[in-house]
PDBQT receptor file of N, H, CA, C and O in Angstrom, charges set to zero:
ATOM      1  N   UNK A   1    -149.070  56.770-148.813  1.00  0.00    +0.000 N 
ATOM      2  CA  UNK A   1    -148.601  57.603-147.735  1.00  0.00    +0.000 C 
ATOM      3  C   UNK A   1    -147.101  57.379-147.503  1.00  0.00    +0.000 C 
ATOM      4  O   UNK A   1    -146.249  58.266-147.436  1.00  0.00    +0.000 OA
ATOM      5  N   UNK A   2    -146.871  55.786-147.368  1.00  0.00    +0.000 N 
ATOM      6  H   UNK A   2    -147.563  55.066-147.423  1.00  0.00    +0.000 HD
ATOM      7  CA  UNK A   2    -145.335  55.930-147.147  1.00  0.00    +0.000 C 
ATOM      8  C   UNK A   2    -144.386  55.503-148.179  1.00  0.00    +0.000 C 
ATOM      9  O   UNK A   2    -143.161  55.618-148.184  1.00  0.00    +0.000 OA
ATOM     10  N   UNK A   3    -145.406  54.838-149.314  1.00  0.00    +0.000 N 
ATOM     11  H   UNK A   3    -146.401  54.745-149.310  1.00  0.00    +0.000 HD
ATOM     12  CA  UNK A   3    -144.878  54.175-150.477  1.00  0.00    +0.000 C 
ATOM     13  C   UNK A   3    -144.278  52.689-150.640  1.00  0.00    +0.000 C 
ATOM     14  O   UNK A   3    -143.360  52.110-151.220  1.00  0.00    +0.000 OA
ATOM     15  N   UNK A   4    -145.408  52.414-149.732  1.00  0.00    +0.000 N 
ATOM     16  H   UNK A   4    -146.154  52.884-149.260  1.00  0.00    +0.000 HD
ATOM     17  CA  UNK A   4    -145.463  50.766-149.706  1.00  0.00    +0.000 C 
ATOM     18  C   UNK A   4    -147.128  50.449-149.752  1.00  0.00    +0.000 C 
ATOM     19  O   UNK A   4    -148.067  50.973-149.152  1.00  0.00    +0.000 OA
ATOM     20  N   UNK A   5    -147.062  49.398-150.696  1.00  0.00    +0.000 N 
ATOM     21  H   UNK A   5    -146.300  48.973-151.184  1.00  0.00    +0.000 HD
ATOM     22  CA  UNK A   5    -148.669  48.817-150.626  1.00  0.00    +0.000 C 
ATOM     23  C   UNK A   5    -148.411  47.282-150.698  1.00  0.00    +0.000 C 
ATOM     24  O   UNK A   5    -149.213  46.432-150.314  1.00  0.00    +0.000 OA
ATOM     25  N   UNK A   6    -147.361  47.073-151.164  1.00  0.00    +0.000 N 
ATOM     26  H   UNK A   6    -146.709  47.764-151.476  1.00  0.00    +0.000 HD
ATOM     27  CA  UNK A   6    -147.293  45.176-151.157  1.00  0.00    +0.000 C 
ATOM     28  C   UNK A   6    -146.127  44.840-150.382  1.00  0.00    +0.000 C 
ATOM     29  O   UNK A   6    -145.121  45.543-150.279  1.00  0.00    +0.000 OA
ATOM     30  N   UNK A   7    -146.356  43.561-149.768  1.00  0.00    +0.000 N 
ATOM     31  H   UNK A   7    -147.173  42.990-149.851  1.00  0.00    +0.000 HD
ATOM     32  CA  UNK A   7    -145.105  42.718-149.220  1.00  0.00    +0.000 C 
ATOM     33  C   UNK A   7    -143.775  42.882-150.502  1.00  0.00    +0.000 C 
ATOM     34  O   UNK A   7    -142.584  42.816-150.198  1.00  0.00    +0.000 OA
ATOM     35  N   UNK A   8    -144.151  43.047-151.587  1.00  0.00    +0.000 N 
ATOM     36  H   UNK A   8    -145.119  43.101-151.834  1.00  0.00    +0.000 HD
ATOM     37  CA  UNK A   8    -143.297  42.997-152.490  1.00  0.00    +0.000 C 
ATOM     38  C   UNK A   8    -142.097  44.551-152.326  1.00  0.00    +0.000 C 
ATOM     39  O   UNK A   8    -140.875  44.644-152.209  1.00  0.00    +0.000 OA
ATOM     40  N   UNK A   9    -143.006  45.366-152.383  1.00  0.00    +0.000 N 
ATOM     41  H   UNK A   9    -143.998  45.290-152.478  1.00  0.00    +0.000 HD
ATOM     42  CA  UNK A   9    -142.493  46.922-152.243  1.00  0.00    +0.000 C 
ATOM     43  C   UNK A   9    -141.555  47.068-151.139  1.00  0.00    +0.000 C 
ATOM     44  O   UNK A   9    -140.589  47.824-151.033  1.00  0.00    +0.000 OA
ATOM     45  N   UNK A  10    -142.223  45.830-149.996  1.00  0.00    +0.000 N 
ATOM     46  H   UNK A  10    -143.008  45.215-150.082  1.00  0.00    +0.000 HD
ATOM     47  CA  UNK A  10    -141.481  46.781-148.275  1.00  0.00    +0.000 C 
ATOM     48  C   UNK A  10    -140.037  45.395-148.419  1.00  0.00    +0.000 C 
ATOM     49  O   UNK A  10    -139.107  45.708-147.676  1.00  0.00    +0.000 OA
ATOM     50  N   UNK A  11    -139.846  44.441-148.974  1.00  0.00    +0.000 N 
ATOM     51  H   UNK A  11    -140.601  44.187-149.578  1.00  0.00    +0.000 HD
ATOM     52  CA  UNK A  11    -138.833  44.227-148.998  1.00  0.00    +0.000 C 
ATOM     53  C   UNK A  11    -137.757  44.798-150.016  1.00  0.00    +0.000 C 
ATOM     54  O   UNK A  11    -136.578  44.465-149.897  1.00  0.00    +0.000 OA
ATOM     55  N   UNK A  12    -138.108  45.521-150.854  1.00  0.00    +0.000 N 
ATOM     56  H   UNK A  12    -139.066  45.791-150.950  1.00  0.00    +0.000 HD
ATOM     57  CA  UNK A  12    -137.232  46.259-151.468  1.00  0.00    +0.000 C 
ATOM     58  C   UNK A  12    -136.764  47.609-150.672  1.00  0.00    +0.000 C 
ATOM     59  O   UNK A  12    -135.900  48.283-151.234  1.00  0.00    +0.000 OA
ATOM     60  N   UNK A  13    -137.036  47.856-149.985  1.00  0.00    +0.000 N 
ATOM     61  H   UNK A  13    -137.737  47.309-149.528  1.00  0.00    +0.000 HD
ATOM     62  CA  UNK A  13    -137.202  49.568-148.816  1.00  0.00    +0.000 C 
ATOM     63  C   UNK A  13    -136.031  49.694-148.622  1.00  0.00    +0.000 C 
ATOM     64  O   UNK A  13    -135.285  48.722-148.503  1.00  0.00    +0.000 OA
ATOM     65  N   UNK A  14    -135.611  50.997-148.547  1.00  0.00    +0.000 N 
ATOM     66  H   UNK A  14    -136.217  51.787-148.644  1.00  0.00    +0.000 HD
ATOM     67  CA  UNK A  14    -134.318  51.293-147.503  1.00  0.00    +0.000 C 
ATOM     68  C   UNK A  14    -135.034  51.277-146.136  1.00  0.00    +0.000 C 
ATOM     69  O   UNK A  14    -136.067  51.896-145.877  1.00  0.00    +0.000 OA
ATOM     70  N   UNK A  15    -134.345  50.487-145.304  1.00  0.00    +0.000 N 
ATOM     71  H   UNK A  15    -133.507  49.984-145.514  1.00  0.00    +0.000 HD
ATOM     72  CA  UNK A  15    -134.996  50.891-144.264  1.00  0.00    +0.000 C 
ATOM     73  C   UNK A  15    -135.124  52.165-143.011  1.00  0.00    +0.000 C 
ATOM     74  O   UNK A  15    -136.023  52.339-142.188  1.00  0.00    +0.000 OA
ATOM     75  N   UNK A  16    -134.011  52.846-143.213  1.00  0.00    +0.000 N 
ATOM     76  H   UNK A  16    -133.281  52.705-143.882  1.00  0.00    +0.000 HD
ATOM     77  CA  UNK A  16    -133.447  54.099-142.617  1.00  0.00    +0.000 C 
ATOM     78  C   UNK A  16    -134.474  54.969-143.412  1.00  0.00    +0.000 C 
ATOM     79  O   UNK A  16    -135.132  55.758-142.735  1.00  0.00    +0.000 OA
ATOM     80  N   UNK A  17    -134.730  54.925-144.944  1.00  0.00    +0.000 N 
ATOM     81  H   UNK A  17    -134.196  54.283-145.494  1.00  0.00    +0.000 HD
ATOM     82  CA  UNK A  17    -135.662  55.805-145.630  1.00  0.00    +0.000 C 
ATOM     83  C   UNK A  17    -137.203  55.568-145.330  1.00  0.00    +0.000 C 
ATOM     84  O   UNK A  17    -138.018  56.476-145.492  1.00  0.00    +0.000 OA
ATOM     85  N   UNK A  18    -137.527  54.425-144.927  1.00  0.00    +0.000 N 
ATOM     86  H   UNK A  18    -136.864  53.688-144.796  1.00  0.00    +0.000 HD
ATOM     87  CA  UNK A  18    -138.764  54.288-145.090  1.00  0.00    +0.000 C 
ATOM     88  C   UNK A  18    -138.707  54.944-143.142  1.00  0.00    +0.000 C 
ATOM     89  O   UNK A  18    -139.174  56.058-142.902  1.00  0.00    +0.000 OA
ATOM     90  N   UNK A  19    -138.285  54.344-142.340  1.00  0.00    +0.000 N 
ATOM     91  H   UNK A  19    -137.906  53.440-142.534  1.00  0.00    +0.000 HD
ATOM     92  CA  UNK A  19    -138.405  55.262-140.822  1.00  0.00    +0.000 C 
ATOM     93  C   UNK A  19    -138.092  56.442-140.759  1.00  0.00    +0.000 C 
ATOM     94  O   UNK A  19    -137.864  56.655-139.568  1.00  0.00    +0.000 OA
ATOM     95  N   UNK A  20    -137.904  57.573-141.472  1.00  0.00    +0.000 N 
ATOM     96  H   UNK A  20    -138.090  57.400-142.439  1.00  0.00    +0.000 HD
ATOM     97  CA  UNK A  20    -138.249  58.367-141.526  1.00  0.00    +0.000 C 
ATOM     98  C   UNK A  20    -139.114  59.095-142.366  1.00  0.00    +0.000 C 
ATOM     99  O   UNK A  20    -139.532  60.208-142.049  1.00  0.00    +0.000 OA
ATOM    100  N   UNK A  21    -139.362  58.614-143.262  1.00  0.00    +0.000 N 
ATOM    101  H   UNK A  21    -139.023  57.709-143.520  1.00  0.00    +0.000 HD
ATOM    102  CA  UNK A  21    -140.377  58.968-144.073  1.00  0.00    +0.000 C 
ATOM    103  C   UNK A  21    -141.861  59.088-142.980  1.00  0.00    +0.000 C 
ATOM    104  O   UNK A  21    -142.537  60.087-142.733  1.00  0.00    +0.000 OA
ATOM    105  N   UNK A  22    -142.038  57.502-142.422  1.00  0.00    +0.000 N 
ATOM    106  H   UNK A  22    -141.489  56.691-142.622  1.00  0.00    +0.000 HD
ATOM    107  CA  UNK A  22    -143.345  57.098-141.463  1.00  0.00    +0.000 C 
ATOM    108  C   UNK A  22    -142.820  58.835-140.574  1.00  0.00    +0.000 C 
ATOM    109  O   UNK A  22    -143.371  59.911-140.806  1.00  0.00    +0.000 OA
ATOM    110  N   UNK A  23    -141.807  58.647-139.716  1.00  0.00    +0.000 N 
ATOM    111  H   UNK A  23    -141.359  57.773-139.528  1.00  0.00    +0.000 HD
ATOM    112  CA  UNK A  23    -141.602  59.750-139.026  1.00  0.00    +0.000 C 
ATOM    113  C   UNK A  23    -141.921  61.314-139.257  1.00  0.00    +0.000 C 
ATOM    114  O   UNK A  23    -142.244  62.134-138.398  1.00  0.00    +0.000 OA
ATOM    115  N   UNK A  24    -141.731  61.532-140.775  1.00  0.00    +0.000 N 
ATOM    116  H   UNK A  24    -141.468  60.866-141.473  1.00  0.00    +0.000 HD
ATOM    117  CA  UNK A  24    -142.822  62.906-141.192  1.00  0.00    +0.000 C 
ATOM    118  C   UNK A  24    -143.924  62.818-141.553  1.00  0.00    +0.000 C 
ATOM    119  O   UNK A  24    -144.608  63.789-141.876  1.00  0.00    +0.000 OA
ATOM    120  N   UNK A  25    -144.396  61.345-141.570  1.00  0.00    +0.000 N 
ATOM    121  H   UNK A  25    -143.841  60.556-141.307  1.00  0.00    +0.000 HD
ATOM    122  CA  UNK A  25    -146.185  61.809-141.731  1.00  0.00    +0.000 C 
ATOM    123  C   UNK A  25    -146.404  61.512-140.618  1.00  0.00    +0.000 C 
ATOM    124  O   UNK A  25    -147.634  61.478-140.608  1.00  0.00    +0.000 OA
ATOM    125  N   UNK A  26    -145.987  61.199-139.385  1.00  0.00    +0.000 N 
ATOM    126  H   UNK A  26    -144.988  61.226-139.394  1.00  0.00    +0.000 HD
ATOM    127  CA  UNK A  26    -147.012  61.235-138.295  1.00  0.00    +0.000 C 
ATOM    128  C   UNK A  26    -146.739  62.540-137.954  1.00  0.00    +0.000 C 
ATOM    129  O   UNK A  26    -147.703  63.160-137.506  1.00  0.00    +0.000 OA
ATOM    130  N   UNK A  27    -145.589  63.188-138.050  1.00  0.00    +0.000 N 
ATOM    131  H   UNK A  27    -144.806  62.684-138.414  1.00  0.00    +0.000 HD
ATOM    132  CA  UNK A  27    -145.438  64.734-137.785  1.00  0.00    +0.000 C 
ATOM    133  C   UNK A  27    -146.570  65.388-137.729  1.00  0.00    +0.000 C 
ATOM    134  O   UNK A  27    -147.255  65.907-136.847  1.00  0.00    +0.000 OA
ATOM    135  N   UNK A  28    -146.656  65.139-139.783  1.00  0.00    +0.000 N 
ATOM    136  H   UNK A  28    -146.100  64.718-140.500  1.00  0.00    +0.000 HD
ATOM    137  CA  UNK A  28    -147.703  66.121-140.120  1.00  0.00    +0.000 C 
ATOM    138  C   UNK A  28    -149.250  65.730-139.864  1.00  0.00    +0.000 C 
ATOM    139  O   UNK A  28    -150.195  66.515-139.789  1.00  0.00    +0.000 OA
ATOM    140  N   UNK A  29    -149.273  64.417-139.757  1.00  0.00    +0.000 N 
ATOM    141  H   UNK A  29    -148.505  63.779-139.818  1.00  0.00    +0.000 HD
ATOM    142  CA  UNK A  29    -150.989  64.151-139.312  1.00  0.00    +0.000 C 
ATOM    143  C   UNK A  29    -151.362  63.528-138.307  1.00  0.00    +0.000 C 
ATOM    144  O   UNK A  29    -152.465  62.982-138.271  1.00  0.00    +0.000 OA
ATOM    145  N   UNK A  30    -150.400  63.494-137.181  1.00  0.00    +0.000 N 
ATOM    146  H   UNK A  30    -149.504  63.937-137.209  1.00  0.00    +0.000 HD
ATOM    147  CA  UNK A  30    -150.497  62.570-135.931  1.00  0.00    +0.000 C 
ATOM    148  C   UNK A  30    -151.365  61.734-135.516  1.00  0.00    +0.000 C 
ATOM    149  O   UNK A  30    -152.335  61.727-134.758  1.00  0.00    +0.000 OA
ATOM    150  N   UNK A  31    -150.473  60.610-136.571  1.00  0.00    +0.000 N 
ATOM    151  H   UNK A  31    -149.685  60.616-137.187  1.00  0.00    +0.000 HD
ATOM    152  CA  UNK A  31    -151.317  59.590-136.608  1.00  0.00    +0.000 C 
ATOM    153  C   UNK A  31    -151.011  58.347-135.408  1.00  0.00    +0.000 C 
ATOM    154  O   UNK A  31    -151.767  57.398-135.199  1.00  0.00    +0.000 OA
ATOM    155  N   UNK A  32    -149.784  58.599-134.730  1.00  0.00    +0.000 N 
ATOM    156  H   UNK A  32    -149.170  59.370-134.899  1.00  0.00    +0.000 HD
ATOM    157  CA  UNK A  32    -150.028  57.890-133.667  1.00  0.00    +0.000 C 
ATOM    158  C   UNK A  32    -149.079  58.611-132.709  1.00  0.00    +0.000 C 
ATOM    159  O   UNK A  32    -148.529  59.706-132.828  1.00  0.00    +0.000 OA
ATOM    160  N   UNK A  33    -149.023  57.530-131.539  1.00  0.00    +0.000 N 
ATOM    161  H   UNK A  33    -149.469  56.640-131.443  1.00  0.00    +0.000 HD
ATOM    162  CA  UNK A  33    -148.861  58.020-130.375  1.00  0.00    +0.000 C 
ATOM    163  C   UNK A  33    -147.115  58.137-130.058  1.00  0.00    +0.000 C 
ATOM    164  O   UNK A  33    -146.381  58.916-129.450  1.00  0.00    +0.000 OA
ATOM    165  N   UNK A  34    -146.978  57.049-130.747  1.00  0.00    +0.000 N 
ATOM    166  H   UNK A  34    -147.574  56.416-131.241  1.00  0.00    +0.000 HD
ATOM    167  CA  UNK A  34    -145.394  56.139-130.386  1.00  0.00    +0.000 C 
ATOM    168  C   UNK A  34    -144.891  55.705-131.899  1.00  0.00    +0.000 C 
ATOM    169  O   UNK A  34    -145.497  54.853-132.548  1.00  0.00    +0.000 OA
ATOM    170  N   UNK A  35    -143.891  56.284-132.314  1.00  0.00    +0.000 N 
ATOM    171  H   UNK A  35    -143.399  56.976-131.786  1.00  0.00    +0.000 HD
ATOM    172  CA  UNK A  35    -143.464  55.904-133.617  1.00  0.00    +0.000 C 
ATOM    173  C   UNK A  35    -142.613  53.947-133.478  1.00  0.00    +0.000 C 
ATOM    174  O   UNK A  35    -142.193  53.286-132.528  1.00  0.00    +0.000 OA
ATOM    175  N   UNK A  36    -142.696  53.765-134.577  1.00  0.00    +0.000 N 
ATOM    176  H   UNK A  36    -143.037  54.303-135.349  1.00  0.00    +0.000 HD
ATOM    177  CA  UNK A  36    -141.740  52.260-134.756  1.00  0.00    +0.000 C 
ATOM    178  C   UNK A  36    -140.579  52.377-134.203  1.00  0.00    +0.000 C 
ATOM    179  O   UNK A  36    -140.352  53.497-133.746  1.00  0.00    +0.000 OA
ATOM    180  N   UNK A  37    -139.599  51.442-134.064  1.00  0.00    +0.000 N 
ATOM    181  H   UNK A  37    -139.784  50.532-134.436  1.00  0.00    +0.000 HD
ATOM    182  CA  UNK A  37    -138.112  52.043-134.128  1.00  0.00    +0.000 C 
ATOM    183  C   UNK A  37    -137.537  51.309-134.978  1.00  0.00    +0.000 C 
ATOM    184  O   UNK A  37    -137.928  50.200-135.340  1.00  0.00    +0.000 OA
ATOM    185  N   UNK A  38    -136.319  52.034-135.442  1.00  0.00    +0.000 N 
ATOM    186  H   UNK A  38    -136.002  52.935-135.148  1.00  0.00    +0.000 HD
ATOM    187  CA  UNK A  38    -135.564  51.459-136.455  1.00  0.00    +0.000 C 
ATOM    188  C   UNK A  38    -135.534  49.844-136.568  1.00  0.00    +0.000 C 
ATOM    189  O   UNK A  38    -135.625  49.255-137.646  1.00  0.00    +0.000 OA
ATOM    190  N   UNK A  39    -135.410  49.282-135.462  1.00  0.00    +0.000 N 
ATOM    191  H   UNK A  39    -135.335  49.760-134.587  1.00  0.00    +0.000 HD
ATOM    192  CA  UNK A  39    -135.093  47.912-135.451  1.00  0.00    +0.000 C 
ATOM    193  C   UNK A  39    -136.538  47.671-135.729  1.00  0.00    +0.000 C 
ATOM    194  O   UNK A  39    -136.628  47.343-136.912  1.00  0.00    +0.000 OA
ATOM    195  N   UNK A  40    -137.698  47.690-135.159  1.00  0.00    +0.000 N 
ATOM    196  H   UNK A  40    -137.625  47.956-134.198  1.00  0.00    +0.000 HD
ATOM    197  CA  UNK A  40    -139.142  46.920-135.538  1.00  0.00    +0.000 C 
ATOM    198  C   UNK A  40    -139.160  47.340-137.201  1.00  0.00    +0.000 C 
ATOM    199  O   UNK A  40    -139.973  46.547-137.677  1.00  0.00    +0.000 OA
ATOM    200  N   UNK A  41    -138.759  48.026-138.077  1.00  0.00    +0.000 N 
ATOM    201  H   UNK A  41    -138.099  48.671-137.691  1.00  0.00    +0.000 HD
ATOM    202  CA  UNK A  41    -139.111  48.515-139.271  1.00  0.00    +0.000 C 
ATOM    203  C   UNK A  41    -137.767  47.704-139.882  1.00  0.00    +0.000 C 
ATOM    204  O   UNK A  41    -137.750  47.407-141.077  1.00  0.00    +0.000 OA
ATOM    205  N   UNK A  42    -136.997  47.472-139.278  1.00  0.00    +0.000 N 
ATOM    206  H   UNK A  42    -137.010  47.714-138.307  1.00  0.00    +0.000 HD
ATOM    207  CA  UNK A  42    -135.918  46.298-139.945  1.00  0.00    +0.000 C 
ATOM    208  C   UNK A  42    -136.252  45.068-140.064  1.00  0.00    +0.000 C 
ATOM    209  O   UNK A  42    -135.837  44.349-140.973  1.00  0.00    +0.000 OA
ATOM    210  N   UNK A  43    -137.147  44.648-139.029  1.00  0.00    +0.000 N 
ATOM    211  H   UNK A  43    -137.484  45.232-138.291  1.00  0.00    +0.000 HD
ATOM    212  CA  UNK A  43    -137.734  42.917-138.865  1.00  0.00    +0.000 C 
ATOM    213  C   UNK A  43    -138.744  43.256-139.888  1.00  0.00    +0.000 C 
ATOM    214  O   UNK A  43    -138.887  42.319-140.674  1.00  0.00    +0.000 OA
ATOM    215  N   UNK A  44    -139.475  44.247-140.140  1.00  0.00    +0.000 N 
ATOM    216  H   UNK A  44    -139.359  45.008-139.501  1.00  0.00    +0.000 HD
ATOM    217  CA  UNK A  44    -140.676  44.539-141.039  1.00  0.00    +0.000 C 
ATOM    218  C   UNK A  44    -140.145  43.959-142.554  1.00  0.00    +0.000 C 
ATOM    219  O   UNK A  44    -140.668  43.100-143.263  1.00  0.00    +0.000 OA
ATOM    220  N   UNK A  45    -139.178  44.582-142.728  1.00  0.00    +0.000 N 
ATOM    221  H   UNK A  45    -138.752  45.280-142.152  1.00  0.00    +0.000 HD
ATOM    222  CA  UNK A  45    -138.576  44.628-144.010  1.00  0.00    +0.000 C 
ATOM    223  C   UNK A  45    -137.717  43.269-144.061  1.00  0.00    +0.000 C 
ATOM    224  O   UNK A  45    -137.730  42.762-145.182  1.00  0.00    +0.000 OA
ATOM    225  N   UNK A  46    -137.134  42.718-143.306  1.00  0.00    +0.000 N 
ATOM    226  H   UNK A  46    -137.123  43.129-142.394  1.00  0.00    +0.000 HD
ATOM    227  CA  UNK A  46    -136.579  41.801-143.127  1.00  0.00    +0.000 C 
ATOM    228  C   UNK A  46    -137.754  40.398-143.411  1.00  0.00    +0.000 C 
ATOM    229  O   UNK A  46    -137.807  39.522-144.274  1.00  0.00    +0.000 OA
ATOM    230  N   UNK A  47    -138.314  40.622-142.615  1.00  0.00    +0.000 N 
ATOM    231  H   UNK A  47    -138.271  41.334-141.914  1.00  0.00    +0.000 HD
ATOM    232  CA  UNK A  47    -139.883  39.594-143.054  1.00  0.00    +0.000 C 
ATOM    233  C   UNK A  47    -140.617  39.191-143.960  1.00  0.00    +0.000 C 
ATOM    234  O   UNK A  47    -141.170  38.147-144.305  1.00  0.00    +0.000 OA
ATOM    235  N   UNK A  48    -140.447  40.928-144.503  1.00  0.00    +0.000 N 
ATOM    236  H   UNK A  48    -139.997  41.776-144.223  1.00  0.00    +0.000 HD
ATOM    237  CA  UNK A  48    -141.117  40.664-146.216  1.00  0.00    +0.000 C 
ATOM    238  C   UNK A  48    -139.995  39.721-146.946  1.00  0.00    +0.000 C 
ATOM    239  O   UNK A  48    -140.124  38.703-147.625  1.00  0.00    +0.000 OA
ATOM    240  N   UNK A  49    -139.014  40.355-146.596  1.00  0.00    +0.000 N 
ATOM    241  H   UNK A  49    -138.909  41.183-146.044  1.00  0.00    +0.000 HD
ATOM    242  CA  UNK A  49    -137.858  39.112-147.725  1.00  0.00    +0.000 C 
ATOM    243  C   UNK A  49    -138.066  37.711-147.252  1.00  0.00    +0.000 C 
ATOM    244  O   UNK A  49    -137.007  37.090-147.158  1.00  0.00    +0.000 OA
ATOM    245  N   UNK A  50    -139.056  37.096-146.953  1.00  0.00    +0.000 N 
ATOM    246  H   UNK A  50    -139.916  37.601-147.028  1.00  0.00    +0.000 HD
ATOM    247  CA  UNK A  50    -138.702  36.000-146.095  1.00  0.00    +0.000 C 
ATOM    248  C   UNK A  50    -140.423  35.557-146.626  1.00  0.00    +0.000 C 
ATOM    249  O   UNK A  50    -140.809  34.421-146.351  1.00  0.00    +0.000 OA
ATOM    250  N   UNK A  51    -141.312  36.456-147.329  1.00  0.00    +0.000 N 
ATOM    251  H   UNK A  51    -140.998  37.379-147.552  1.00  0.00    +0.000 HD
ATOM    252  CA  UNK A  51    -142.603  35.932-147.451  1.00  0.00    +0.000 C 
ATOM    253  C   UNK A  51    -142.801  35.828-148.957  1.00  0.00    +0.000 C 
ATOM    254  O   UNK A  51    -142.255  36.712-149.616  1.00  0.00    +0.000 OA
ATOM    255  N   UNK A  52    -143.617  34.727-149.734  1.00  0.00    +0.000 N 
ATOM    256  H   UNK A  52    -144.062  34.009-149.199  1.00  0.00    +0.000 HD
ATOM    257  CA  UNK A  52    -143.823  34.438-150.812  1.00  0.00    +0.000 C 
ATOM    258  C   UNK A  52    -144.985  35.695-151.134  1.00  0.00    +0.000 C 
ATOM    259  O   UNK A  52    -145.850  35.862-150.275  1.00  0.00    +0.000 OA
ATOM    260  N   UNK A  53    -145.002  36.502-152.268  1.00  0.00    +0.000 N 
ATOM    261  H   UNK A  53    -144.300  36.366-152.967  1.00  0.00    +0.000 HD
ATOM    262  CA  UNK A  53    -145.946  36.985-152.891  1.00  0.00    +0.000 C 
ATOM    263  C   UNK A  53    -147.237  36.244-153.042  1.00  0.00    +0.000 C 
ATOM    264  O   UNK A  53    -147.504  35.157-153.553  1.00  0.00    +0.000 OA
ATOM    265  N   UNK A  54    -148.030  37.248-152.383  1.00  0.00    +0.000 N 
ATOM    266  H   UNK A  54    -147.813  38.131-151.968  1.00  0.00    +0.000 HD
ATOM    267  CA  UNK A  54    -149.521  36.742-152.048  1.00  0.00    +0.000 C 
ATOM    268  C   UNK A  54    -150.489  37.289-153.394  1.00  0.00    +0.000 C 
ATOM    269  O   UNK A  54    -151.460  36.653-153.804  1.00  0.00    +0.000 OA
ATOM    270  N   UNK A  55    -150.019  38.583-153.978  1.00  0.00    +0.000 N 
ATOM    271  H   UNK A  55    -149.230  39.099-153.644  1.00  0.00    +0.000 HD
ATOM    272  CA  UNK A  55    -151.006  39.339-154.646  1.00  0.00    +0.000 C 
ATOM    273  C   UNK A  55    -150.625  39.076-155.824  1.00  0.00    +0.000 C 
ATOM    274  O   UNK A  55    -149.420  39.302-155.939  1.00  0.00    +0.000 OA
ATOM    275  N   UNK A  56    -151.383  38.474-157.318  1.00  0.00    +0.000 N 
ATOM    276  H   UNK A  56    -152.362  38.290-157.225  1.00  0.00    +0.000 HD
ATOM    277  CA  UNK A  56    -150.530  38.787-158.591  1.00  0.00    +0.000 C 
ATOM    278  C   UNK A  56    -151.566  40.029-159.609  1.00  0.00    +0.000 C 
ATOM    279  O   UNK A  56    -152.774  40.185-159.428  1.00  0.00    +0.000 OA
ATOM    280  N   UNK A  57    -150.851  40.685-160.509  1.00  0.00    +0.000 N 
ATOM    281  H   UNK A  57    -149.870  40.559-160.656  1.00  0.00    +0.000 HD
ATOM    282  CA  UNK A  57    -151.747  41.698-161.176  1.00  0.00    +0.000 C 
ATOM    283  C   UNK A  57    -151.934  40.885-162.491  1.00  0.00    +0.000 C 
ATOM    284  O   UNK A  57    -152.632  41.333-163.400  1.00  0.00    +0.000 OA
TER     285      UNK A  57
């Protein structure tokens, strides 16, 4: 949906790209009430850089 599935993916993110991206799919499928804001989707991404890879393929 937003093109993240691993801690690995969301620290690579733009983060300006990925908040709006979330921002047109709740558009189109209102999926919630209250969107993120830029800054909570910065600590998001910021966090992942900060966590060891959990999943290996």
């Amino acid at each position: 949906m937003f093109g993240v599935n691993t801690v690995k993916e969301l620290r690579n993110r733009n983060v300006e790209s990925l908040a709006t991206k979330m921002e047109q799919v709740n558009v189109e499928r209102k999926l919630a009430r209250q969107l993120s804001t830029l800054k909570t989707v910065t600590d998001w991404v910021e966090q992942a850089k900060d966590l060891p890879p959990k999943v290996t393929y």
